[in-house]
C-alpha positions in Angstrom: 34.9 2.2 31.3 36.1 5.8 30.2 34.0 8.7 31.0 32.2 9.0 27.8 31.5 5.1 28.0 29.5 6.0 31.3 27.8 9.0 30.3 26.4 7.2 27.6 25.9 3.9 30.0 23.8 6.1 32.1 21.3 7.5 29.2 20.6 4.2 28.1 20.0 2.9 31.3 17.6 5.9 32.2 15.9 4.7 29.0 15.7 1.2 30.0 13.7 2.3 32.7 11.7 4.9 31.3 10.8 3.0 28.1 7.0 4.6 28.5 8.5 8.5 28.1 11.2 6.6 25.1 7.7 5.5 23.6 5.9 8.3 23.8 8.7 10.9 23.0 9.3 8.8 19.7 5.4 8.5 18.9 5.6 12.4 18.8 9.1 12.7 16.7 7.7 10.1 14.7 4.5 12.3 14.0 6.7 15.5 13.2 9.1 13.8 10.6 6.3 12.3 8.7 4.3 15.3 8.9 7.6 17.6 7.9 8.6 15.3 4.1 4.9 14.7 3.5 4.3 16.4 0.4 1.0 18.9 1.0 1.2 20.2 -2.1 1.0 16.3 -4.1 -2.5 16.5 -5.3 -3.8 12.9 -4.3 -4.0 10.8 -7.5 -5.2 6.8 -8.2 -5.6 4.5 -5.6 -5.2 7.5 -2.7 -7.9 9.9 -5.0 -9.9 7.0 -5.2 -9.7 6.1 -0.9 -10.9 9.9 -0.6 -13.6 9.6 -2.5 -15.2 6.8 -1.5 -14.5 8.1 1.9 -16.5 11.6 0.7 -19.3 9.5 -0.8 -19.9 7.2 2.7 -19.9 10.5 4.6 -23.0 11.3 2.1 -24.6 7.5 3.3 -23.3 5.8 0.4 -21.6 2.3 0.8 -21.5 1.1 -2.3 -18.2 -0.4 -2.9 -15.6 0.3 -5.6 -14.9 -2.5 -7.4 -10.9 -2.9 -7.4 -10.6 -1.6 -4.3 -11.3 -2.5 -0.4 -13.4 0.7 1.4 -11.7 -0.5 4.8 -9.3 2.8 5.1 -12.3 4.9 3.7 -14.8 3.7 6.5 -11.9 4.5 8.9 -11.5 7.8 7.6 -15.1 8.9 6.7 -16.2 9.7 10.7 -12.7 12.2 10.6 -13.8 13.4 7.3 -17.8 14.0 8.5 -16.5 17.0 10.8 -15.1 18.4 8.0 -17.9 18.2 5.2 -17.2 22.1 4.4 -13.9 22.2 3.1 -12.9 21.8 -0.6 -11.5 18.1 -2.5 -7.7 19.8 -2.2 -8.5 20.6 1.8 -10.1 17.4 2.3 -6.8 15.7 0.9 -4.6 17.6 3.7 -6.7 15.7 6.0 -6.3 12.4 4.5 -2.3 13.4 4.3 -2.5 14.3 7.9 -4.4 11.0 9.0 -1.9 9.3 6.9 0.9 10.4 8.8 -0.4 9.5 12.5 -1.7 6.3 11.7 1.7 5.8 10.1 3.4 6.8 13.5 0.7 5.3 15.6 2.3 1.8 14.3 4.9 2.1 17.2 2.6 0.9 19.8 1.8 -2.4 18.9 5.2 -2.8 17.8 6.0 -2.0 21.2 3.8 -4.5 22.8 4.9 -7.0 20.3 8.8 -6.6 21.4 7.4 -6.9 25.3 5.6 -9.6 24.6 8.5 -11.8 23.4 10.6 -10.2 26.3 13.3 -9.2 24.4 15.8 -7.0 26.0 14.8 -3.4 26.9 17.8 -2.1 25.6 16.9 -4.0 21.8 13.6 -2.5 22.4 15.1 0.6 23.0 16.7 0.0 19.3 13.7 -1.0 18.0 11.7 2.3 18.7 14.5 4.5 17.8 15.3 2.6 14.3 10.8 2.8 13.8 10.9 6.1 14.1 13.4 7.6 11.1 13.1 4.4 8.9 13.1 5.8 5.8 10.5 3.3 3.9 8.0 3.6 6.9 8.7 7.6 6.7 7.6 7.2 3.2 4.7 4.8 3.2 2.6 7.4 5.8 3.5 10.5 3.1 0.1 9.6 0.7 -3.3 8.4 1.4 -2.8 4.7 0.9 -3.6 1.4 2.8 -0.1 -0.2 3.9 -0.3 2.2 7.4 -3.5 1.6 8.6 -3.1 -2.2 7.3 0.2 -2.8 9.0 -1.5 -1.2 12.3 -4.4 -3.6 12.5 -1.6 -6.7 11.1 0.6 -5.8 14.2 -2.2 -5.9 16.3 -3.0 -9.4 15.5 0.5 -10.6 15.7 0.7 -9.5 19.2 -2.6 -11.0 20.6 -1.6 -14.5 18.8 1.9 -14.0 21.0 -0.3 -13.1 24.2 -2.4 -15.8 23.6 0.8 -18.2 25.1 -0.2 -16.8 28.5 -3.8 -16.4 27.6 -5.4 -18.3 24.8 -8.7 -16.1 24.5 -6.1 -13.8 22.4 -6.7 -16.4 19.7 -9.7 -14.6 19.1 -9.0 -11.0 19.5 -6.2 -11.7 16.7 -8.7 -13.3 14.3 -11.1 -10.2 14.8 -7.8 -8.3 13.5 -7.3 -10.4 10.7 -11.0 -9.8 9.6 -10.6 -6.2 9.8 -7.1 -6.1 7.8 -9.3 -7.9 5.5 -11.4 -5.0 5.1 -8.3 -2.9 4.5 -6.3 -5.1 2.2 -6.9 -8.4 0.0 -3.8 -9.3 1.8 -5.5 -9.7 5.0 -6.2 -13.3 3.2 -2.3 -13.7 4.2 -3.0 -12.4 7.6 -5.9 -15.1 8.5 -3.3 -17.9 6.9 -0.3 -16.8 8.9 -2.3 -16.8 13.0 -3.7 -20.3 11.8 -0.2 -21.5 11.3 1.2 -19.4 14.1 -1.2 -20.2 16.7 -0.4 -24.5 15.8 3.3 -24.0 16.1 3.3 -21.7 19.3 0.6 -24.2 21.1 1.8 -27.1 19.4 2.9 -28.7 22.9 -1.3 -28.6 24.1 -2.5 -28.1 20.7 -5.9 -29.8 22.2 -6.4 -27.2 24.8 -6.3 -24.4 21.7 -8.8 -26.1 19.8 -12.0 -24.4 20.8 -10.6 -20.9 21.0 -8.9 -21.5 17.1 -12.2 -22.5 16.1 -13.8 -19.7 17.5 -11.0 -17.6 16.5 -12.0 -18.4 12.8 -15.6 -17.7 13.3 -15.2 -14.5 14.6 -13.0 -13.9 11.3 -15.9 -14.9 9.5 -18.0 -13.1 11.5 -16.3 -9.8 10.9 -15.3 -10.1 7.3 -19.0 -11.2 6.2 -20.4 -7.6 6.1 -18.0 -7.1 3.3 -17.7 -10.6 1.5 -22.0 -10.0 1.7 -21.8 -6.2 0.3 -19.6 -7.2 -2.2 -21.4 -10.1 -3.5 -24.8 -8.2 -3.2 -23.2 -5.0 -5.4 -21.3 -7.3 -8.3 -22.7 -10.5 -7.7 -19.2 -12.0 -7.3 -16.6 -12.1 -5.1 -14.4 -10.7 -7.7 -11.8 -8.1 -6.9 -12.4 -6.6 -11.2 -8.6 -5.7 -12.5 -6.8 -6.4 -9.7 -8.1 -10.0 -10.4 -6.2 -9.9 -13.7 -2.6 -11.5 -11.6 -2.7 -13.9 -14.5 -2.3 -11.9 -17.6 0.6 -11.3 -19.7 1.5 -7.5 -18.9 0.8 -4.9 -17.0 -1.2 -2.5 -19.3 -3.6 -5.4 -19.9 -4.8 -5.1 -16.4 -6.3 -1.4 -16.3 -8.5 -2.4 -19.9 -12.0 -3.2 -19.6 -12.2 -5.0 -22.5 -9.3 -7.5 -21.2 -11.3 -10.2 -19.4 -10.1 -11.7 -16.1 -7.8 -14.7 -16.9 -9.0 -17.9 -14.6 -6.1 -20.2 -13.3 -7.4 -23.2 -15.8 -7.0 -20.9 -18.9 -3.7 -19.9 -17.8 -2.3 -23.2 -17.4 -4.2 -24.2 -20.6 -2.3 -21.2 -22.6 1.0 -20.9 -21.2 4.2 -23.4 -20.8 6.0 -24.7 -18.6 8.9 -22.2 -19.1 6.5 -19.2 -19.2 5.2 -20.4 -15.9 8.9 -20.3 -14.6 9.2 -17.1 -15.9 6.0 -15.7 -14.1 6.1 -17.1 -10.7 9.6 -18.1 -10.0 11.7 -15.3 -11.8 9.5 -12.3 -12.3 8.0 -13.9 -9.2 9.5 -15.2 -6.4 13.0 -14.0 -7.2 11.5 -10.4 -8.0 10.0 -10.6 -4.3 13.1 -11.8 -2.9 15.1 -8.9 -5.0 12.8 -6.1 -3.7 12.7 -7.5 0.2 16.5 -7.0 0.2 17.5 -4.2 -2.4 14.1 -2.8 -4.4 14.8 0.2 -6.4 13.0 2.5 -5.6 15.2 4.4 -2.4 14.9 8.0 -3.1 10.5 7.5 -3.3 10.1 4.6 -0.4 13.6 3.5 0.4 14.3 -0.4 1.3 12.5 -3.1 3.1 15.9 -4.5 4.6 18.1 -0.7 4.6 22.1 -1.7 3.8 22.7 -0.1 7.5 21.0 -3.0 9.1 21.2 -5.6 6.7 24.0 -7.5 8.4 22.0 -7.0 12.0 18.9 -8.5 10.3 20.9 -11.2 9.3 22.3 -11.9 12.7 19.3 -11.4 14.4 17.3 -13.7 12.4 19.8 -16.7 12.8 20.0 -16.3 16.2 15.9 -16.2 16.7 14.9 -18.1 13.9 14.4 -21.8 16.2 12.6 -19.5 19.0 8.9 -20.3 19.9 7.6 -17.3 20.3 9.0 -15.5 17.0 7.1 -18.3 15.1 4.3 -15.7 13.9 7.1 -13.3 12.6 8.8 -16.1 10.6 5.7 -17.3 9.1 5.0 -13.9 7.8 8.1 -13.6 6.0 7.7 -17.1 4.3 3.9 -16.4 3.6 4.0 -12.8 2.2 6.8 -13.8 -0.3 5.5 -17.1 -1.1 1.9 -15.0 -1.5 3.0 -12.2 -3.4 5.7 -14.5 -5.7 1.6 -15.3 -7.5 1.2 -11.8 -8.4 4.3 -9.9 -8.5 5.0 -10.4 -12.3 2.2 -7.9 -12.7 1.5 -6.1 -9.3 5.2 -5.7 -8.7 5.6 -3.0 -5.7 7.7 -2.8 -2.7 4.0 -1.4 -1.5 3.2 -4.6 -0.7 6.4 -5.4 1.2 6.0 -2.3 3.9 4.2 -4.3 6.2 7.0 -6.5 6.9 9.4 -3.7 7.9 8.5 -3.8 11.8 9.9 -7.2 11.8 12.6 -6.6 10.0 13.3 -3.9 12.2 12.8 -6.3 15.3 15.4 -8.9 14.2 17.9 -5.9 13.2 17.5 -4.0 16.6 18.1 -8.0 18.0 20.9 -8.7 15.8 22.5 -5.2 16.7 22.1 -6.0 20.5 23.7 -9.3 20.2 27.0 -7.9 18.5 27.2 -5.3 20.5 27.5 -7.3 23.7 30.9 -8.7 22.3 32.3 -4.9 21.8 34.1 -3.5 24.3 33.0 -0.3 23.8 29.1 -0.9 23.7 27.3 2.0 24.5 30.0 4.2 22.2 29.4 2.2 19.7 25.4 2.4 19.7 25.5 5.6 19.6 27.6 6.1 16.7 25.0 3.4 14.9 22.2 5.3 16.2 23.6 8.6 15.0 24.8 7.2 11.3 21.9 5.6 10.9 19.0 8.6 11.5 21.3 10.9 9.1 21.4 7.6 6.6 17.5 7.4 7.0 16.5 11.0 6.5 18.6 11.1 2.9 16.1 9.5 1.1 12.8 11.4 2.4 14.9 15.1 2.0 15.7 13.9 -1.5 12.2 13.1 -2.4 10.8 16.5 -1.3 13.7 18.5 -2.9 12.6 17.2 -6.1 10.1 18.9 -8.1 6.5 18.7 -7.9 4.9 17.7 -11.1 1.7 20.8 -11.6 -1.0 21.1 -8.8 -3.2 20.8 -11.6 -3.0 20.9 -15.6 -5.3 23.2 -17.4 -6.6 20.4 -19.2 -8.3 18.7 -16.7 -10.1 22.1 -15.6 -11.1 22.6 -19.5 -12.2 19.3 -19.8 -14.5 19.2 -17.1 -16.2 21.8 -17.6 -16.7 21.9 -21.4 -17.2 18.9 -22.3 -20.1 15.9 -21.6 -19.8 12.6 -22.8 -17.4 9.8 -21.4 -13.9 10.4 -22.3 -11.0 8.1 -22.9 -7.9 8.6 -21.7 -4.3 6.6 -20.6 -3.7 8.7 -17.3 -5.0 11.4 -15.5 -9.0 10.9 -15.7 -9.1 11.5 -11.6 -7.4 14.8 -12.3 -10.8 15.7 -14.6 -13.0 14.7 -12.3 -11.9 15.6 -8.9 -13.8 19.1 -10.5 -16.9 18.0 -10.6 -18.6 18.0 -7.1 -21.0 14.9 -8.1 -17.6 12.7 -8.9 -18.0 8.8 -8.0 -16.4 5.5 -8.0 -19.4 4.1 -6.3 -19.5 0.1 -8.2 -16.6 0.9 -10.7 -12.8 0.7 -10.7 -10.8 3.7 -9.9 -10.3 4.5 -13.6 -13.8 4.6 -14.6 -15.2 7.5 -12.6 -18.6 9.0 -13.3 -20.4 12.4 -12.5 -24.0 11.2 -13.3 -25.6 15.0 -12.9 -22.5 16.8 -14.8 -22.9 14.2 -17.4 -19.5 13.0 -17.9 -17.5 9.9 -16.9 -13.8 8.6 -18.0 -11.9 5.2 -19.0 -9.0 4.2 -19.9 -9.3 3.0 -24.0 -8.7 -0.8 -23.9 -6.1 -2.7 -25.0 -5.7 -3.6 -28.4 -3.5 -3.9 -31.2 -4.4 -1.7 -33.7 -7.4 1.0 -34.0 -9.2 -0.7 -36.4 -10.1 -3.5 -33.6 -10.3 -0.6 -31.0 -13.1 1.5 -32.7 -16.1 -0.7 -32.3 -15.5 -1.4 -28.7 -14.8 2.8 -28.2 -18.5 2.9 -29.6 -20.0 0.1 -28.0 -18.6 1.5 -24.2 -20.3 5.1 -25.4 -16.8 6.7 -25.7 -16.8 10.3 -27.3 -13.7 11.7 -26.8 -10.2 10.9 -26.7 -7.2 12.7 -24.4 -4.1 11.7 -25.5 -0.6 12.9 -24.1 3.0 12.4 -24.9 4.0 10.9 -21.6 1.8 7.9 -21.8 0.8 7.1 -25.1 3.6 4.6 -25.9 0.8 2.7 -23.1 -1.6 2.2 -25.6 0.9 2.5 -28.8 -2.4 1.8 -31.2 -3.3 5.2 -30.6 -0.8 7.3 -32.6 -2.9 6.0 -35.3 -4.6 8.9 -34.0 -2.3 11.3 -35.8 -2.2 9.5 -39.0 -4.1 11.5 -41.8 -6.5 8.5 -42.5 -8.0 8.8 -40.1 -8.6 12.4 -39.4 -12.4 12.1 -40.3 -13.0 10.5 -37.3 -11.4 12.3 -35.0 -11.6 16.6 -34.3 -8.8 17.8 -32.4 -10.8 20.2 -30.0 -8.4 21.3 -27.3 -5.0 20.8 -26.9 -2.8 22.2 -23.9 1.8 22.2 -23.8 1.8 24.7 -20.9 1.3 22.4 -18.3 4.5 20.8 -18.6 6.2 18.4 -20.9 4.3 15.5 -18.5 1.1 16.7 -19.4 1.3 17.7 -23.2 -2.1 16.8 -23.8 -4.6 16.9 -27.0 -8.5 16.1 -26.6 -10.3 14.9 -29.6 -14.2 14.6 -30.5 -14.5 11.0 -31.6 -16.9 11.5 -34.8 -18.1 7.7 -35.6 -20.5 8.7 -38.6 
């Protein structure tokens, strides 16, 4: 062993005995990197806008849900949120960004527990914690005000008490409460509650009788914490419908943000559609498209991969050489679940988004895989090192790239003018949230995200429907109570009907009454006075 071999022999060995201080020292690098590439000067927009502001609104006592959306991240954040009732909508969102972040870093511990609960080596935990805290897609995910952190906290947490529960099987239960409360946060906690059932047959399948009880139990205390919500739901839309993120089962994307596009039921599907269109849905734009994104995706330079190149072949070694062990049952089931589960709706709600929470596992398997093959090298510790060092300057490529590139405006002057000139509910592709986050009486209390009302300032937004031509949109504008239109150049090829707009025909019925180019060629926006006499 040559004197660099030992030096570097030593620090891992100090680590492999200090894994508490490894732990904690990465929990706090963890916290600065996500805190130094979030971008604090991103104004929050859709799904993260509409998270805040239901936050805001159950600070003020008011739990009515939204609609398209779970409230479970915005009842988490509201108590943080109460100590800060004072500040302005653009402070408030620093404090979102900022819970974002540790909650994002905070996922380390019951990674942790989960990789000393299956006793895997120290120094593949050691890999573990060091390749969770610079991956780039879990860097990424903690940057906005979104769900997958706080979701893939709670998710871990139930992994690990269904793996304690082999020493222990009252942990059935505490890992059911879990998968209640990812429930709350997520429609994917559904997954969740379908993944411990499986996990918790296979791991006890040797005294499956002894389990019995505590997996019944297990699955009334899921009950028993989701029913709040399933009974607040119900009791506000008197359904247990989810509104447009219900519409899985229609033909393109556009059609699911339209009001006036109802939700397609699985019968009607299968009534309208072929057998090769069904192929097309759920195997190719599906499964395969799930598949695609779990290993390569698209999108590195915003969220980076799911399985990063780097590890990819450690991942690969890892998992073969796990795959047939017990006690990594529940992480194997969640790979075949999630992409059999999201192969239903990834035609239309295609994201990597909804991928992030398998990246602890993946990481698990890699930091496995990279221990095994390093055990046959005769330089080990040389060679984990120079892994260790590639891959944190690999990882931090993707997040310096995304915060070198330009921020769009903090704020058009359209969405200022708009708000506070006119009244009336206005109609526009993208952007509505950017109107109303000026209006202090802004709510999405009982709606979707894109139809947010200001009952006292008099003014609410939507986005126009879908249609084919604006002949067939106009008596659905007036039956909704739409009076205006905003139209910009970056989004109306969305809603292509409406450059009949511009077309001198029709130029009775609609006033141009603002228009705005000096907010940047992204927000080139005219605002008309829809005149329906």
């Amino acid at each position: 062993m040559t004197r660099v071999e030992k030096i570097l022999h030593k620090t891992f060995s100090f680590f492999e005995e200090k894994l508490d201080v490894l732990l904690i020292f990465s929990f706090s690098v963890s916290i600065f990197v996500r805190l130094i590439f979030s971008k604090y000067d991103f104004i929050l927009r859709k799904d993260a806008f509409t998270y805040l502001l239901k936050s805001i609104e159950i600070t003020n006592g008011n739990f009515t849900p939204v609609y398209s959306h779970e409230i479970g991240l915005s009842l988490f954040t509201a108590p943080l949120l109460l100590l800060f009732r004072s500040l302005s909508i653009y402070e408030k969102m620093i404090i979102a960004k900022t819970t974002s972040c540790l909650i994002g870093a905070s996922i380390i511990f019951p990674l942790y527990l989960i990789t000393k609960e299956l006793k895997i080596a120290k120094r593949a935990q050691i890999l573990t914690i060091i390749l969770f805290t610079f991956y780039t897609s879990l860097v990424s995910m903690s940057e906005g005000f979104l769900t997958e952190p706080l979701f893939t906290l709670v998710f871990l947490f139930s992994i690990y008490f269904v793996i304690k529960s082999l020493q222990d099987k009252k942990y059935i239960i505490f890992s059911f409460i879990f998968a209640a409360l990812s429930w709350w946060i997520r429609p994917t906690g559904a997954f969740v509650f379908v993944i411990l059932f499986i996990s918790t047959i296979i791991l006890h399948r040797n005294k499956l009788k002894r389990v019995v009880k505590s997996l019944l139990f297990g699955v009334l205390a899921f009950c028993a914490v989701a029913a709040p919500f399933i009974i607040l739901r119900y009791s506000t839309f008197g359904s247990f419908s989810y509104g447009e993120n219900d519409k899985f089962l229609v033909d393109a994307y556009e059609m699911v943000w339209s009001n006036n596009i109802p939700i397609t039921s699985a019968v009607g599907y299968l009534q309208s559609h072929g057998i090769y269109d069904i192929f097309v849905k759920f195997v190719l734009k599906g499964l395969f498209k799930v598949i695609f994104d779990f290993f390569y995706g698209s999108n590195f330079y915003t969220t980076g991969f799911i399985v990063s190149p780097l590890i990819a072949i450690f991942y690969f070694f890892g998992l073969l050489n796990y795959f047939a062990k017990r006690k990594y049952a529940p992480l194997i089931i969640s790979f075949f679940i999630y992409i059999g589960g999201l192969s239903i709706i990834y035609s239309i709600f295609g994201t990597q988004r909804h991928l992030l929470p398998m990246v602890p596992f993946v990481l698990v398997f890699s930091a496995l895989g990279l221990y095994e093959l390093s055990r046959k090298i005769k330089y080990t510790y040389r060679f984990l090192s120079l892994f260790v060092i590639v891959f944190i300057l690999f990882s931090l490529v993707s997040p310096l790239m995304n915060k070198m590139n330009e921020a769009e405006p903090h704020m058009p002057q359209w969405a200022a003018w708009a708000a506070n000139n006119i009244q009336g509910k206005i109609g526009i592709i993208d952007g509505g949230e950017l109107i109303m986050m000026h209006l202090s009486d802004t709510s999405v209390s009982g709606v979707n995200q894109i139809d947010l009302y200001a009952s006292k300032s008099n003014l609410s937004v939507t986005r126009p429907g879908y249609f084919t031509d604006l002949a067939a949109a106009m008596p659905y504008f007036q039956e909704i109570g739409l009076t205006h239109l905003a139209l910009d150049k970056g989004n109306i090829d969305r809603r292509p009907y409406l450059k009949e707009v511009y077309l001198p025909q029709y130029s009775s019925l609609f006033t141009e009454i603002y228009s705005d180019f000096d907010s940047g060629e992204r927000w080139e926006m005219k605002i008309y006075k829809i005149n329906y006499d």
